[in-house]
C-alpha positions as a printed NumPy array, in Angstrom:
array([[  0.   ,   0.   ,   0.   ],
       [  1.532,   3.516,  -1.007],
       [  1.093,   6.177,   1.032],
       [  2.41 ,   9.253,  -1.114],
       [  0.927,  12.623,  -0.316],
       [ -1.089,  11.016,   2.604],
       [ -3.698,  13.829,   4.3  ],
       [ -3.808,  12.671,   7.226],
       [ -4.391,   9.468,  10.044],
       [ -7.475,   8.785,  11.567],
       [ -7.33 ,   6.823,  14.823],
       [-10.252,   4.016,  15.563],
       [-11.145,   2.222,  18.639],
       [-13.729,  -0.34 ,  17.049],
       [-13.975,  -1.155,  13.495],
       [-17.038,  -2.108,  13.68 ],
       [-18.782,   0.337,  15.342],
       [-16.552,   3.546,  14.644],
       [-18.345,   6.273,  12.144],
       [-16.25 ,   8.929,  10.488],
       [-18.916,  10.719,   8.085],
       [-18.892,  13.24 ,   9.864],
       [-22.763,  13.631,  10.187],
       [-23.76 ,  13.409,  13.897],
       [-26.193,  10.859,  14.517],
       [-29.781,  11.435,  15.191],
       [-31.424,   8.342,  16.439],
       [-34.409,   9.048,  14.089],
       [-37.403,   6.237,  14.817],
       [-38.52 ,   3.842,  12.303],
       [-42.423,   3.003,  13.678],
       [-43.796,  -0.232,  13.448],
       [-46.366,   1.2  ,  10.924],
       [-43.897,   2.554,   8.71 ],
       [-44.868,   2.723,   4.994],
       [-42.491,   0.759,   2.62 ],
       [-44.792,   0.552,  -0.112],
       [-46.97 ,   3.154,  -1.589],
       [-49.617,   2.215,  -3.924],
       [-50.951,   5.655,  -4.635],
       [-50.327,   6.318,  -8.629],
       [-48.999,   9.728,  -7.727],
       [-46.211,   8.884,  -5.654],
       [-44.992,   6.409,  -8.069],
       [-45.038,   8.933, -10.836],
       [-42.971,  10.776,  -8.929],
       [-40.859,   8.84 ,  -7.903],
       [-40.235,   7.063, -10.714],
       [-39.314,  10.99 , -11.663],
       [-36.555,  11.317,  -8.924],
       [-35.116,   8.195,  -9.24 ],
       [-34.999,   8.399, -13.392],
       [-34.773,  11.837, -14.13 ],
       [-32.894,  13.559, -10.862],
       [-30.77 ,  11.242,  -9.357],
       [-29.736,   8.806, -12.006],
       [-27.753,  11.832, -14.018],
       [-26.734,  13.184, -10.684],
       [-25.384,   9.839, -10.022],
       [-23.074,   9.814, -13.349],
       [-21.72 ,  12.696, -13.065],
       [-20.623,  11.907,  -9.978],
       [-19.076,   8.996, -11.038],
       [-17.513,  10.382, -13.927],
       [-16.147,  13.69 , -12.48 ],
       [-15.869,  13.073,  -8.376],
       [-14.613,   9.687,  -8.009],
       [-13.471,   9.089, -11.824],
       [-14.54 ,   5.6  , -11.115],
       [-14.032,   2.49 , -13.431],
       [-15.876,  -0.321, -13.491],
       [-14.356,  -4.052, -13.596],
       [-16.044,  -7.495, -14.191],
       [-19.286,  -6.063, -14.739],
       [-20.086,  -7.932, -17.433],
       [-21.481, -10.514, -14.919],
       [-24.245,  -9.124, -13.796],
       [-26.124,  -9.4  , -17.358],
       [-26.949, -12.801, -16.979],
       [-29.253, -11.71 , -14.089],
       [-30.633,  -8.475, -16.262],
       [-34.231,  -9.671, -15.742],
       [-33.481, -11.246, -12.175],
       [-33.484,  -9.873,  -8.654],
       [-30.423, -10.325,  -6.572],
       [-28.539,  -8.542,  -3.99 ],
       [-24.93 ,  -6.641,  -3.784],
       [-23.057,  -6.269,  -0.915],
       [-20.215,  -3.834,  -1.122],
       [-17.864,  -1.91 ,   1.106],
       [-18.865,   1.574,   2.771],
       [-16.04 ,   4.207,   1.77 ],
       [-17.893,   7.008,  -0.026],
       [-19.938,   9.661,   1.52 ],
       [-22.388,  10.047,  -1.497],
       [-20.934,   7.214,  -3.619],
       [-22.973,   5.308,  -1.368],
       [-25.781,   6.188,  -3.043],
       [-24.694,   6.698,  -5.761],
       [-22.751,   3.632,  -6.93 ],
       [-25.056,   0.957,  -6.717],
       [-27.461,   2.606,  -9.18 ],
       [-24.663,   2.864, -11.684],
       [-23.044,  -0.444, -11.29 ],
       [-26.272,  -2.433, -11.982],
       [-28.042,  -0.131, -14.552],
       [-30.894,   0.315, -15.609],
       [-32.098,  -2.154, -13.186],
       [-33.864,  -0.479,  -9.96 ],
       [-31.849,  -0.046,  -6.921],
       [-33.378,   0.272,  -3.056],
       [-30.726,   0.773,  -0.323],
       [-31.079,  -0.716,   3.131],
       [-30.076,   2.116,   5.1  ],
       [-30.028,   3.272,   8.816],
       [-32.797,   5.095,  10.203],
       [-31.21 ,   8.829,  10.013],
       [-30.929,   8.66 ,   6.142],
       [-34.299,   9.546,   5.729],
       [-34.618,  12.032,   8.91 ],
       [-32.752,  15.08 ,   6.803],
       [-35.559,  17.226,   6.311],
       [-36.4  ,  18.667,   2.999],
       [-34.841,  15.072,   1.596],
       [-36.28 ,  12.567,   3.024],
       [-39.313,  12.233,   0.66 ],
       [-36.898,  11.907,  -2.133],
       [-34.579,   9.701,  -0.931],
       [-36.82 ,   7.052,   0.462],
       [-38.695,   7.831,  -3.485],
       [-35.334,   7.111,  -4.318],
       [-34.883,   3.559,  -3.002],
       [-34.001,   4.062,   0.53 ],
       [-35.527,   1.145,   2.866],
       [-34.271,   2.086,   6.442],
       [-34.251,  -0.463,   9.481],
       [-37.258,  -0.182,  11.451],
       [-36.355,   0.788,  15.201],
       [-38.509,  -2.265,  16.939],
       [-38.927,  -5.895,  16.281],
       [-42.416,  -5.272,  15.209],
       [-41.396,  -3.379,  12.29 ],
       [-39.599,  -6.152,  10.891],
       [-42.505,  -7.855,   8.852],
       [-43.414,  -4.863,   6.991],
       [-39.671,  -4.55 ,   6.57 ],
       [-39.336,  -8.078,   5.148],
       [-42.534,  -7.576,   2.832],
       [-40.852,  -4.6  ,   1.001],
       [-38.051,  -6.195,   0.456],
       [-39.614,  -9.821,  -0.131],
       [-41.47 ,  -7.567,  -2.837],
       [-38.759,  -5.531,  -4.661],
       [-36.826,  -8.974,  -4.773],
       [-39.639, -10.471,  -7.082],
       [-40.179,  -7.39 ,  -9.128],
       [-36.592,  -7.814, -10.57 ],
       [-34.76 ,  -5.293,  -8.237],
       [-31.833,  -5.151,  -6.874],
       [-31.323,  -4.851,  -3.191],
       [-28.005,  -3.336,  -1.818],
       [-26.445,  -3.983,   1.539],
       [-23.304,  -2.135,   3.37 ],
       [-22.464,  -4.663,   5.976],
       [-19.734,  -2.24 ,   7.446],
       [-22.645,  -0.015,   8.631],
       [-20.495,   2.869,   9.101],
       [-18.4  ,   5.334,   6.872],
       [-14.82 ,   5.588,   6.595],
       [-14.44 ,   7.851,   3.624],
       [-11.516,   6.155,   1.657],
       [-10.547,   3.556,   3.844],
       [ -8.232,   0.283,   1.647],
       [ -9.126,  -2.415,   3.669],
       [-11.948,  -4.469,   4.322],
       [-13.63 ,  -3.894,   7.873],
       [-15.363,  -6.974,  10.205],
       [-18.661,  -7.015,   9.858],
       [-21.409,  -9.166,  11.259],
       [-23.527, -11.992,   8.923],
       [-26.938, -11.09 ,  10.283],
       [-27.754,  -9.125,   6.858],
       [-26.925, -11.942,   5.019],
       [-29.816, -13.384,   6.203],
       [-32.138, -11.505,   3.622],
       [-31.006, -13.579,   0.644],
       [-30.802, -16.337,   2.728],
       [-34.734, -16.415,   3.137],
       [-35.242, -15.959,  -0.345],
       [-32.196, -17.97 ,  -1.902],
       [-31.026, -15.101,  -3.918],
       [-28.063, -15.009,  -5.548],
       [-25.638, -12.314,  -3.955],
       [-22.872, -10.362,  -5.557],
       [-19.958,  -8.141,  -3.864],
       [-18.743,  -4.565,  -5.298],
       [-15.65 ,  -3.613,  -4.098],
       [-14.109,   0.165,  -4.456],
       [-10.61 ,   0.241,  -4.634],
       [ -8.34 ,   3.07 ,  -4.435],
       [ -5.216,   4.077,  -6.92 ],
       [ -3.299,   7.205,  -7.378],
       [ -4.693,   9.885, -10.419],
       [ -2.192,  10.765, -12.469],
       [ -3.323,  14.971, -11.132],
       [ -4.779,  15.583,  -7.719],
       [ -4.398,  14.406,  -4.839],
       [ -7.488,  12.417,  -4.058],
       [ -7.417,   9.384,  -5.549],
       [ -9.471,   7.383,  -8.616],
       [-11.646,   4.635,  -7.955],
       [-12.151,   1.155,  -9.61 ],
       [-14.901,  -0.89 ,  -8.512],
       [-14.549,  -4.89 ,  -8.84 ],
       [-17.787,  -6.89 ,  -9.369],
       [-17.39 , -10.719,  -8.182],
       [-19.872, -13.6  ,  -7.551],
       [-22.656, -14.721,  -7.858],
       [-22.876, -16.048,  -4.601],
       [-26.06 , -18.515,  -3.721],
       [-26.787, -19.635,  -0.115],
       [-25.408, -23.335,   0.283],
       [-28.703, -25.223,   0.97 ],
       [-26.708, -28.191,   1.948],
       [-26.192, -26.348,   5.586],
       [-28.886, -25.94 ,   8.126],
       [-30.921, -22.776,   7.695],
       [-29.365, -21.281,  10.281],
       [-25.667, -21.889,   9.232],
       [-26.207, -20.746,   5.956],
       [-25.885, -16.75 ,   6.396],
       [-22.791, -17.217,   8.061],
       [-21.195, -19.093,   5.551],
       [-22.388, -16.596,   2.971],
       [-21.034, -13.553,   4.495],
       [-17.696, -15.433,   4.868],
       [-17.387, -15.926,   1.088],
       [-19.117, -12.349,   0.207],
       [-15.693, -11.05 ,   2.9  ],
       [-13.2  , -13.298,   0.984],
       [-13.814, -12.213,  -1.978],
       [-14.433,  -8.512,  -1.241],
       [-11.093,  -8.74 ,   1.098],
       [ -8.926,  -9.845,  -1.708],
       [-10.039,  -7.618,  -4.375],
       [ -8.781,  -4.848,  -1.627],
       [ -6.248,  -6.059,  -0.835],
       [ -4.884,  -6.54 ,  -4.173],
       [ -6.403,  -3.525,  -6.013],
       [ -6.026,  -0.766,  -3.573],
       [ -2.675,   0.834,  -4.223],
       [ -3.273,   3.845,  -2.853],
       [ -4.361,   5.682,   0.214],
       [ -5.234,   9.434,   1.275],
       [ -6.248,   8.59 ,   4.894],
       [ -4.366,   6.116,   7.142],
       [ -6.902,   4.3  ,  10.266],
       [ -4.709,   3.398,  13.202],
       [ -6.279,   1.332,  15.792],
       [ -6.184,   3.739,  18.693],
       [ -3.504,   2.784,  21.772],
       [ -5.159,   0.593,  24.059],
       [ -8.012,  -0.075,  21.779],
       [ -9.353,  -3.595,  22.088],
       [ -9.745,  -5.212,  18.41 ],
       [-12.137,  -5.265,  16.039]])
């Protein structure tokens, strides 16, 4: 891993839990009776209008101009061009996060498991929940609903995209622990599963570096492990393969995380 020109180090005391976005937290609630789907022919005009016509073009220039990002291995995702499935993929990008699942898999629909506070900024919230956002509902009785909308997207041919890291670390080049318990959404619906990893490498101009994303999978649930083995043995080979592609394809790196002093791993 090179180092040239790096901005600065950022010190962590739990990789899994640490956020460095910068946005403060809100603790917004998800109620039980939150709506997922919305039936009402208006708000599906409209948002088939944000998602197509706003943030789609927002979304490449983005790509094309902020993160000068290249796509690799793409190609096999067009098998599954009429097919639902689900990508995992590694949380380094403040708005790449929402933007780079929409680019990597179009012109298929994308909807976002997020947390809660990603639809609590006001003034946005209508449009990014029109634009795919599905955030975790705060109680246990939330979860059907929950499971429904994403039970339903699934059979309409979307995609559904999971960060499993949770939490931002703008530009971080290595894979972070996370946990297998959002695995368990394909699991219940056998779907196949493919990682996107973004990989960091020096721009020829600038500082900030360019980034190449590497498709790999698909991944399917192994049926031939009880049900309740199977999500674990998913997110293993979803980590793997993300893990390597980082490891081999991230050659450059703006901001170096330190595990704090005295800071118990992960």
């Amino acid at each position: 891993m090179k180092h040239e020109d790096l901005a600065k180090t950022v010190y962590y005391t739990n990789a899994e839990n640490d956020e460095f976005s910068g946005i403060p937290p809100k603790g917004f609630f998800i109620p039980a009776d939150y709506q997922y789907i919305h039936n009402n022919v208006f708000y599906r005009f409209f948002a088939f209008i944000s998602y197509r016509i706003i943030l789609l073009p927002i979304a490449y220039f983005h790509r094309v101009f902020a993160l000068r990002q290249r796509f690799e291995n793409k190609g096999i995702l067009k098998a599954f061009k009429h097919k639902g499935y689900f990508i995992f993929g590694n949380h380094t990008n403040l708005l790449g996060g929402g933007f780079t699942p929409s680019m990597i898999c179009f012109p298929k629909r994308i909807y976002i498991i997020v947390n809660s506070d990603n639809v609590a900024v006001k003034g946005l919230s209508t449009l990014f929940k029109m634009g795919g956002a599905l955030p975790l509902p705060s109680t246990l009785a939330g979860m059907p609903s929950f499971m429904d909308a994403i039970n339903k997207r699934y059979s309409q041919g979307s995609v559904i995209c999971v960060y499993p890291e949770a939490h931002i670390w703008p530009y971080c080049t290595w894979i972070r622990p996370f946990k297998s318990v959002s695995f368990k959404f394909p699991v219940s619906l056998n779907a196949p599963v493919f990682a996107f990893t973004d990989c960091y490498k020096k721009r020829r101009f600038g500082k900030k570096p360019r980034t190449v994303t590497y498709i790999d999978g698909p991944f399917y649930p192994d049926e031939s492990l009880p049900l309740e083995q199977r999500h674990n043995e998913l997110r293993d080979r979803v980590y793997a393969a993300m893990k390597a592609r980082a490891d081999k394809e991230s050659t450059y790196s703006i901001i170096n995380y330190v595990l704090k002093a005295g800071s118990a791993k992960p």
